[in-house]
C-alpha positions in Angstrom: -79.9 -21.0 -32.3 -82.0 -19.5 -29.8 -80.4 -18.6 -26.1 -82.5 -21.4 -24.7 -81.2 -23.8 -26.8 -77.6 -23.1 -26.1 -78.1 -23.1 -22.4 -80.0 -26.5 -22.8 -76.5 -27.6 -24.2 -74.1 -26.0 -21.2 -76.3 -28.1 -18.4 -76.5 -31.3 -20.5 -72.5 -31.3 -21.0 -72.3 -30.3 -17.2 -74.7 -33.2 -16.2 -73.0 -35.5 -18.9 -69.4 -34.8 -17.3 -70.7 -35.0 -13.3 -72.0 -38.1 -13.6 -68.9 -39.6 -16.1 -66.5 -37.8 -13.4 -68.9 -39.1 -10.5 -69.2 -42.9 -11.8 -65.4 -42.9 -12.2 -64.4 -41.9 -9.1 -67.3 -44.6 -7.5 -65.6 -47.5 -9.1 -62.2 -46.1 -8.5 -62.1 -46.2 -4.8 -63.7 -49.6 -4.6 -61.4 -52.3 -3.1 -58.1 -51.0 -1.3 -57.3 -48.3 -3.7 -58.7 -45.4 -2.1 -59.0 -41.8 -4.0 -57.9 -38.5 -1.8 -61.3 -36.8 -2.1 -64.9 -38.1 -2.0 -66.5 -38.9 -5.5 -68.4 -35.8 -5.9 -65.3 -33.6 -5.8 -64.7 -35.2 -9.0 -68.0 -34.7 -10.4 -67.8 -31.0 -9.4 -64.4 -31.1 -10.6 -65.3 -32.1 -13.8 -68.7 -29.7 -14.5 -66.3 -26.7 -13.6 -63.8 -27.5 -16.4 -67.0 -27.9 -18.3 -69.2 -25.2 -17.9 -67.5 -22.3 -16.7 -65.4 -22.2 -19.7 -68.3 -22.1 -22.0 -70.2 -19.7 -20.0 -67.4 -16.8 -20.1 -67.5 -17.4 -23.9 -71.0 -16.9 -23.7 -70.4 -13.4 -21.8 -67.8 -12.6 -23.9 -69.8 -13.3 -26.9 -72.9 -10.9 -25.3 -70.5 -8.4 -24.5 -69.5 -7.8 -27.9 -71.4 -9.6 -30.5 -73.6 -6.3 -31.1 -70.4 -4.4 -31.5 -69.4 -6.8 -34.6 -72.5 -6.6 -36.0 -73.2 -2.9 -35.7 -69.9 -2.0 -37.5 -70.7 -4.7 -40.4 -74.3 -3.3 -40.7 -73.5 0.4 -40.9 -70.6 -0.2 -43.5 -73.8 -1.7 -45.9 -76.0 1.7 -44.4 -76.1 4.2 -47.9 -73.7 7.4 -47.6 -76.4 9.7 -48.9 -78.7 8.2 -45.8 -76.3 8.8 -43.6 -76.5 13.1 -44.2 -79.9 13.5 -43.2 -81.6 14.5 -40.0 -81.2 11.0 -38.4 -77.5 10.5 -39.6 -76.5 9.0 -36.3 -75.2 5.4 -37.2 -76.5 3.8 -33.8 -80.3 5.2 -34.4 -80.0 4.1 -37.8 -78.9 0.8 -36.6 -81.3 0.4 -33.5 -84.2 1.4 -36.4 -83.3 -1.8 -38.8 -83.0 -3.6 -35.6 -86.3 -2.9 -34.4 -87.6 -3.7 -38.5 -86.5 -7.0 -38.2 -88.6 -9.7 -36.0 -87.5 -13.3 -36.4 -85.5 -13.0 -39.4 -88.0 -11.3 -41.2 -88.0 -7.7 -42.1 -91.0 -5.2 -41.9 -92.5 -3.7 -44.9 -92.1 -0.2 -43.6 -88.1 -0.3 -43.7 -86.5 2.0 -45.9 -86.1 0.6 -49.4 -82.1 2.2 -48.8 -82.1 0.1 -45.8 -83.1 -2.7 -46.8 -79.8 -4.3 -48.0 -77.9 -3.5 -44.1 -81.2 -4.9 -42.9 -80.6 -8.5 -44.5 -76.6 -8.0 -43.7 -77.9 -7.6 -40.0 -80.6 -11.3 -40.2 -77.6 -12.9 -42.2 -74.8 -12.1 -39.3 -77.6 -12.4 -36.4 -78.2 -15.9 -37.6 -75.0 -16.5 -38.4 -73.7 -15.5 -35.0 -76.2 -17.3 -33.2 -74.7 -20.9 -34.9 -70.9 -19.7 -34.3 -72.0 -19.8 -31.0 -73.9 -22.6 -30.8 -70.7 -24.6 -32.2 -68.2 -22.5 -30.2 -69.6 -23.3 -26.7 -70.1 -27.0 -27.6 -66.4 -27.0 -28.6 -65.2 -25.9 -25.7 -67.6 -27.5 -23.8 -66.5 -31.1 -24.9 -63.0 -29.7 -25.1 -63.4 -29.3 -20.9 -64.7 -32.3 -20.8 -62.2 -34.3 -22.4 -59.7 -32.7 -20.5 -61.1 -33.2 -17.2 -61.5 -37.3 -18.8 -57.6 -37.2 -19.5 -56.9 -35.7 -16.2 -59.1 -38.0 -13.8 -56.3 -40.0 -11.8 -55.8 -41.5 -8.4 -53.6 -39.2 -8.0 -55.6 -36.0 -8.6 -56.9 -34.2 -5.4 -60.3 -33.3 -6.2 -61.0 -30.8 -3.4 -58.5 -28.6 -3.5 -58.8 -27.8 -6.8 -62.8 -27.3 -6.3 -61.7 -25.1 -3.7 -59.1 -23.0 -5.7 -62.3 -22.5 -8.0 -64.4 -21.3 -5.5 -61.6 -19.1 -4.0 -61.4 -17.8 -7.6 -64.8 -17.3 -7.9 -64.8 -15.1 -4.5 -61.6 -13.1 -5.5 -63.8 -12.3 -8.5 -66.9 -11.2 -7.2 -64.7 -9.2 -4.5 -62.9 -7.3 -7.7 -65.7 -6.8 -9.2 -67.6 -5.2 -6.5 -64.6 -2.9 -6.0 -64.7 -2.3 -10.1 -67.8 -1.6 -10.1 -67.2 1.1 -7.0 -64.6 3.1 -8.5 -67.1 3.1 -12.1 -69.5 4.5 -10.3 -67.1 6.9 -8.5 -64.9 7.8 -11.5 -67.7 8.7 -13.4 -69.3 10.9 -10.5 -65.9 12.7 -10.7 -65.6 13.0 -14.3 -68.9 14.7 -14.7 -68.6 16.6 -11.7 -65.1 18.3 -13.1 -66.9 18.9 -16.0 -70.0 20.8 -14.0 -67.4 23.2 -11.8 -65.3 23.9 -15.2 -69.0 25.9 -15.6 -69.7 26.8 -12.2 -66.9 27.3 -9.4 -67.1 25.0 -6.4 -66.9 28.2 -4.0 -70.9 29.2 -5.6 -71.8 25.5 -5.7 -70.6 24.3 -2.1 -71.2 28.3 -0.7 -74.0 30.0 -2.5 -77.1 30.5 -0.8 -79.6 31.0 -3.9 -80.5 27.5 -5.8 -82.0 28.0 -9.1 -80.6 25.6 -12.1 -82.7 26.4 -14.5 -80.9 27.4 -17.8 -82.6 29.2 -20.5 -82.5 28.1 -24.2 -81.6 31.8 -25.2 -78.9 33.8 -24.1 -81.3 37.2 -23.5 -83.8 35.6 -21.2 -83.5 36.2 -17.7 -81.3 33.8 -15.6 -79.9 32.4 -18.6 -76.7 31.4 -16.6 -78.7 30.0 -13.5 -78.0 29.8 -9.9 -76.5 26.8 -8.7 -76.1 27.4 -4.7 -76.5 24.0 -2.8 -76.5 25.6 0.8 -80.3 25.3 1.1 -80.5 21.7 -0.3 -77.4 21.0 2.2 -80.1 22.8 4.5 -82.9 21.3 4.3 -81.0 17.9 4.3 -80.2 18.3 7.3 -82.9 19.7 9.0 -85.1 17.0 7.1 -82.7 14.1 8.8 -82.4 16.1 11.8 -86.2 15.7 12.4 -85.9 11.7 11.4 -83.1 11.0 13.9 -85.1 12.5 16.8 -88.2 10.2 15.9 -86.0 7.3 15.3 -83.1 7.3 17.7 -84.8 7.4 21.4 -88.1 5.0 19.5 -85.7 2.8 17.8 -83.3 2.8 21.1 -85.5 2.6 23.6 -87.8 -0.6 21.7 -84.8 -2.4 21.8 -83.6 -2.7 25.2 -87.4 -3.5 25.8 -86.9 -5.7 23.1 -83.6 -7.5 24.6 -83.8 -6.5 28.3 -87.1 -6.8 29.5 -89.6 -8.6 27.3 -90.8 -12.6 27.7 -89.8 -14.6 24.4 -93.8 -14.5 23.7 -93.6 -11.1 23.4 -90.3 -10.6 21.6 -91.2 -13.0 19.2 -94.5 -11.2 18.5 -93.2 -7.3 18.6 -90.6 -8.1 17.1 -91.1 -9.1 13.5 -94.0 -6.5 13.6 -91.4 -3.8 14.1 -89.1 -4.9 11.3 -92.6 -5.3 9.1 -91.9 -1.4 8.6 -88.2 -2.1 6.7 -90.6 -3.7 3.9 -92.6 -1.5 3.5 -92.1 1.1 0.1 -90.8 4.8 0.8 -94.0 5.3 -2.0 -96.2 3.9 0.7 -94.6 6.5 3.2 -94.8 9.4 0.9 -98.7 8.8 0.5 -98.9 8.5 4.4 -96.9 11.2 4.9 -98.6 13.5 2.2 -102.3 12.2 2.5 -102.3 11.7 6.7 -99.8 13.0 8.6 -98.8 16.5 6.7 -102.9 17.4 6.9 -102.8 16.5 10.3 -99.6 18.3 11.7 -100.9 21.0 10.0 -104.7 21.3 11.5 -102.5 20.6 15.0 -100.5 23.5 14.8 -103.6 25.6 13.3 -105.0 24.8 16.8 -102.2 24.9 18.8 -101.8 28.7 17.5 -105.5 29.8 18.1 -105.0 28.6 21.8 -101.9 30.3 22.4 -103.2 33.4 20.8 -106.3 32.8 23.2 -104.5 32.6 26.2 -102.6 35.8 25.4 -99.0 34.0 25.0 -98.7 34.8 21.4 -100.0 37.6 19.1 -99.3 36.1 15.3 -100.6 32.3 14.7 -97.8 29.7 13.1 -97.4 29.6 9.4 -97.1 26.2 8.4 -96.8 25.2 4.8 -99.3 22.5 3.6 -95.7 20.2 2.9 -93.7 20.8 5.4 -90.4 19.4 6.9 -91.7 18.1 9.8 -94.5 15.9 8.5 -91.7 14.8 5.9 -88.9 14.2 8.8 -91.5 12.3 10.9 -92.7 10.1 9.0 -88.9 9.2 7.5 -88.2 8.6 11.4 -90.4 6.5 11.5 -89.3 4.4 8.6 -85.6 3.9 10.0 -87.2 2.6 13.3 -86.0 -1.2 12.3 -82.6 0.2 11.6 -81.7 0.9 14.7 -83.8 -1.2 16.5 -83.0 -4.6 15.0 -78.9 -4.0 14.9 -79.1 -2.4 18.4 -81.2 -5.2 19.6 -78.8 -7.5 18.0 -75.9 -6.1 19.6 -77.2 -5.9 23.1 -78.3 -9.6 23.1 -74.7 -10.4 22.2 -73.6 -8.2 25.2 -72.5 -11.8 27.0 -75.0 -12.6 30.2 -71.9 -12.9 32.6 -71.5 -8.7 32.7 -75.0 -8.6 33.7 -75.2 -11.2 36.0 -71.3 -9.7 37.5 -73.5 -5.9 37.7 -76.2 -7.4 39.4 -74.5 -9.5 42.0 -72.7 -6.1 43.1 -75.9 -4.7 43.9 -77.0 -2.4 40.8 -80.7 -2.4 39.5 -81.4 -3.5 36.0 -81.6 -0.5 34.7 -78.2 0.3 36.4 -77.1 -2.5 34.7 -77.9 -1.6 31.1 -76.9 2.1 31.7 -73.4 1.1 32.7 -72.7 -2.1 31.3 -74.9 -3.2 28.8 -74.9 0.1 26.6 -71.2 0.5 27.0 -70.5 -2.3 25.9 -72.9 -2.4 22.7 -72.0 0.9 21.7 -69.7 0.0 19.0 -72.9 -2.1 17.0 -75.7 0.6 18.2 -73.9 3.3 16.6 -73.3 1.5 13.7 -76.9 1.1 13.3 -77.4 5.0 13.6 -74.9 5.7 11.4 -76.7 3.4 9.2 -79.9 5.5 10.2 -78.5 9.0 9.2 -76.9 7.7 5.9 -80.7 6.4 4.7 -82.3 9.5 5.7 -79.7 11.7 3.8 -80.6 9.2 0.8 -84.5 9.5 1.1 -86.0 11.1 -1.8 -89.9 9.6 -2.2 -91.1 10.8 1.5 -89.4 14.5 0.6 -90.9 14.6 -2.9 -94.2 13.9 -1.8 -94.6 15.3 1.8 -91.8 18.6 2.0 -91.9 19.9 -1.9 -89.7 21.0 -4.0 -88.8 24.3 -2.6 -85.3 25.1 -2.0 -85.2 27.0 1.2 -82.1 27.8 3.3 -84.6 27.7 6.8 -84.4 25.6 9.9 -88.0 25.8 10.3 -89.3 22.9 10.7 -93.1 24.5 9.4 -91.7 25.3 6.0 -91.3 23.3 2.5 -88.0 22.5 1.8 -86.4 20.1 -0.6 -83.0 17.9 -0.5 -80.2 16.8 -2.2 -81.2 13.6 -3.9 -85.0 15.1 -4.4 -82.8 17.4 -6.8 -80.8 15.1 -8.5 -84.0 13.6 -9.5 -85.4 16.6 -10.8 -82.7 17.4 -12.9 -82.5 14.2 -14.2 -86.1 13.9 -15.4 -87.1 14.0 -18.6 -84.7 14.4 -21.8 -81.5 16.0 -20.7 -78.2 16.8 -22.7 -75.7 15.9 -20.6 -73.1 19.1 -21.6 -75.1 22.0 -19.9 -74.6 22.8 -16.0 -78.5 22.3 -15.2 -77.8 18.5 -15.8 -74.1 18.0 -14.8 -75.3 19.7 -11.4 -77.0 16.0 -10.0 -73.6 14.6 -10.7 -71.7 17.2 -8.4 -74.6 17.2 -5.9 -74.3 13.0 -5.9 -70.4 13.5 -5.0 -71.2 15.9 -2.2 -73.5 12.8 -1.0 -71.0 10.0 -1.6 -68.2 12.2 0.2 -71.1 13.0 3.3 -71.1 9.0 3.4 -67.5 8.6 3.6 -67.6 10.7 6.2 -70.5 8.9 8.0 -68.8 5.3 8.0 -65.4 6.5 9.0 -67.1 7.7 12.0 -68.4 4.5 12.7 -65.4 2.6 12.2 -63.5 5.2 14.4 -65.9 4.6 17.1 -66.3 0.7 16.6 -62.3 0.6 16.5 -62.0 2.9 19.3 -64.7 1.2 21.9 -64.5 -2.2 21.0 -64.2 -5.1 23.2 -63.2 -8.9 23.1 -65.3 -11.1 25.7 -64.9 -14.5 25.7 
């Protein structure tokens, strides 16, 4: 049975059972007798003692049918097949996989395969009909239940709301699974990386070189892994961001919120958040094909008039990728992040602390100097926060406008690189994950997930620490 067909089969037993449940519960609270819930409860009721059952079968089935099958099908693989080159079970296996198409298999399979080939159509098929009968067993099994069940007496919506609750304590746990995965695994490579290298040359060492060579007498066999510069130019790359974005992204919203007409807020301001959409590709090209030739020819010029007018003797050297055409163009995509939450929060700011600051005499911009900023401070510097921990993420703009140089420089003229432009570097390609060049992206990505932490407690400190309740 194809997938189709089974999922034809969950939504006709979950239709069958909403409108059995439905109809029921319609005739039931005709006359006097009245039921405690409204007759689609009871529909609902019934298609979630129906459905969701079969559907976790289903995922269960997915999550380990494969598994079955692949331990079957190598058992039937040949021994002496099994000592060659490719003698791993899993290529072998993904190999008859791919020889099979629609329960027939190819010509050009192994004749030693061949019997664990028709092992693996027999138990594909095979599985696909347990399955098929499996979820319309439990499927009817729900549905009988919630028939045997159905009573006056039965409260419909609290039990669809005990579901639901259910269903939200689920997705919150696996959210938070999913979290400590990612983060357990972070730190299990990561230990594995500074059992090579110590953490006082990763998180200290000023020279960044990982690449390992494939013999032990070429030069720099061991590597360099020194992070300082990528730290660096991280830094100095966000640094340059936040001074584009904070005063443009600050500043357009108290126009934004404080002094524009609802004509023009409502034209400005979907324009501005227009750059949110737009792809940190897009950026990269803009930054690498306009605004890094540009910054460059403006400094060339800027440096033969200062030499002319006797105020400098050596012109500016300024790499063709450079952090500043890199940092400004970043800046200019975290515009909407500040912007639209700052211009949230301000509006929020209730109209009585303005009205109370300009009735004692204060201008307007008194007014949002002293009260209306104060008071928004806790959401505006959420959205920088927000702002800082997207530039430290950027990789695209660097990769394409600031190079791949790791420089330890605050030199806003020179290439530089960053931390997550290197994790992709080492993790293009085909890597083996047991040698330091490739276990170095995992400790870099920790350094990054701590430098985040660190980011959004500030926040909260600061929310916590300057909040206010108005009525």
């Amino acid at each position: 049975m194809s997938p189709s067909v089974i999922l034809f089969l969950i939504v006709g037993l979950g239709l069958f059972s909403w409108f059995t449940a439905t109809g029921r519960a319609k005739k039931k609270s005709v006359g006097s007798s009245r039921l405690p819930a409204l007759p689609h409860y009871y529909g609902l009721w019934a298609v979630l003692w129906t459905v969701v059952p079969a559907l976790f079968l289903v995922l269960i089935w997915v999550l380990l049918e494969q598994s079955v099958i692949r331990s079957i099908v190598v058992a039937d693989i040949p021994t002496s097949y099994l000592t060659g080159v490719n003698s791993d079970p899993s290529l072998i296996f993904s190999m008859i996989k791919n020889h099979v198409q629609e329960g027939v298999i190819s010509e050009s399979l192994a004749v030693e395969l061949v019997p664990a080939a028709e092992t693996y159509v027999y138990l594909a098929g095979a599985a696909n009909s347990a399955l098929f009968g499996a979820v319309a067993l439990i499927g009817v099994a729900g549905l009988l239940f919630s028939v045997v069940k159905f009573s006056s007496k039965l409260h419909a919506r609290v039990s669809v709301e005990k579901w639901i609750r259910g269903f939200l304590f689920l997705s919150s746990l696996i959210a938070i699974l999913t979290t400590l995965g990612i983060l357990l695994s972070v730190i299990f490579e990561s230990m594995r990386f500074f059992q090579m290298v110590s953490p006082m040359e990763f998180l200290f060492g000023t020279h960044w070189s990982p690449q390992v060579a494939l013999r032990a007498d070429q030069t720099a066999s061991s590597g360099s892994f020194g992070a300082v510069p990528l730290f660096a130019g991280t830094l100095l790359i966000a640094a340059i961001a936040m001074t584009v974005a904070l005063p443009v992204g600050l500043y357009s919203a108290i126009f934004l919120s404080e002094y524009a007409t609802t004509r023009v807020r409502n034209i400005l301001k979907p324009v501005l958040e227009v750059l949110a959409g737009i792809p940190t590709v897009v950026y990269g090209f803009f930054a690498a094909l306009t605004v890094a030739p540009n910054v460059r020819n403006f400094v060339e010029w800027l440096s033969e008039k200062l030499i002319s007018m006797g105020l400098m003797d050596t012109p500016f050297e300024i790499s063709s990728e450079s952090a500043l055409a890199a940092g400004a163009v970043m800046g200019i995509m975290l515009i909407p992040f500040i912007s639209s939450m700052a211009d949230d929060v301000i509006r929020a700011v209730p109209t009585s602390l303005r009205d109370g600051s300009l009735g004692l005499g204060a201008t307007r911009s008194e007014t949002i100097t002293k009260v209306t900023l104060p008071a928004a401070l806790p959401g505006v510097v959420g959205g920088i926060m927000l702002a800082i921990s997207r530039a430290i993420g950027e990789t695209m703009i660097v990769v394409m406008a600031a190079g791949l140089s790791a420089k330890m420089t605050a030199n806003p003229f020179e290439s530089v690189t960053t931390v997550t432009v290197q994790i992709a570097t080492l993790l293009v390609g085909d890597q083996e994950f047991d040698s330091p060049k490739t276990l170095a992206a995992f400790a870099l990505g920790l350094v990054l997930f701590v430098v985040t932490l660190i980011l959004n407690m500030i926040a909260l400190h600061v929310v916590n620490k300057y909040r206010e309740q108005y009525d």
